[in-house]
Residue, then its C-alpha position, 0 to 999 in steps of 0.5 A: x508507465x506512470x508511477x504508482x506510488x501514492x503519496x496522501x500529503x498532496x490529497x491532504x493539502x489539495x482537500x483542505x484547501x478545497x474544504x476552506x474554499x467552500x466554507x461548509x462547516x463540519x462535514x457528516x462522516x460518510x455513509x452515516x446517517x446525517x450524511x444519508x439524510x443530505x440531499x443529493x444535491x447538497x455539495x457537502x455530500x460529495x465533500x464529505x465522500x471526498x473527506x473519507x476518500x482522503x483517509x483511504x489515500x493514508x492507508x493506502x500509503x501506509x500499505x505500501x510503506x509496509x510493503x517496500x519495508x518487508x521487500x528491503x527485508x526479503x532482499x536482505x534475508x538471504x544471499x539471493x544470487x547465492x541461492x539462484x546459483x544453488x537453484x540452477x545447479x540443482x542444489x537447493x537448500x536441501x541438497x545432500x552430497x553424495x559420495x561413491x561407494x567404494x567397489x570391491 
């Protein structure tokens, strides 16, 4: 299996050099309307989806920094075989121990 972590340097160095390639200038924001009046055939247009696609690559790499953050939180949070043990004996955390009474 491929691994899936995403990493927005690699995208960034890649793109850069691609922009420097063209030599187009600035780009329109995607989706704005300077870029919509780009002819379709006008390679800034497709640099320019490139461009912003480089900045979904960032929050998405972000994302899963927070993600792997918050897992080494959870994973730190709590005695977790402990708490499987308790699990699998029937015991959770609301477990109350029960004595017998006493007969007569």
């Amino acid at each position: 299996m491929d691994s899936r972590q995403i990493s927005w340097w690699p995208v960034h160095t890649f793109l850069e050099a691609a922009l420097a390639q063209a030599n187009c200038g600035p780009l329109p924001t995607a989706g704005t309307p300077s870029w919509q009046a780009l002819a379709d055939t006008d390679h800034r247009k497709i640099l320019a989806l490139a461009s912003a696609g480089e900045h979904a690559i960032l929050a998405w790499e972000t994302a899963q920094e927070h993600r792997a953050e918050a897992a080494k939180a959870i994973a730190a949070a709590e005695d977790w075989p402990a708490a499987a043990r308790q699990i699998r004996a029937g015991r959770g955390p609301t477990y109350v121990p029960r004595h017998k009474e006493a007969t007569a």
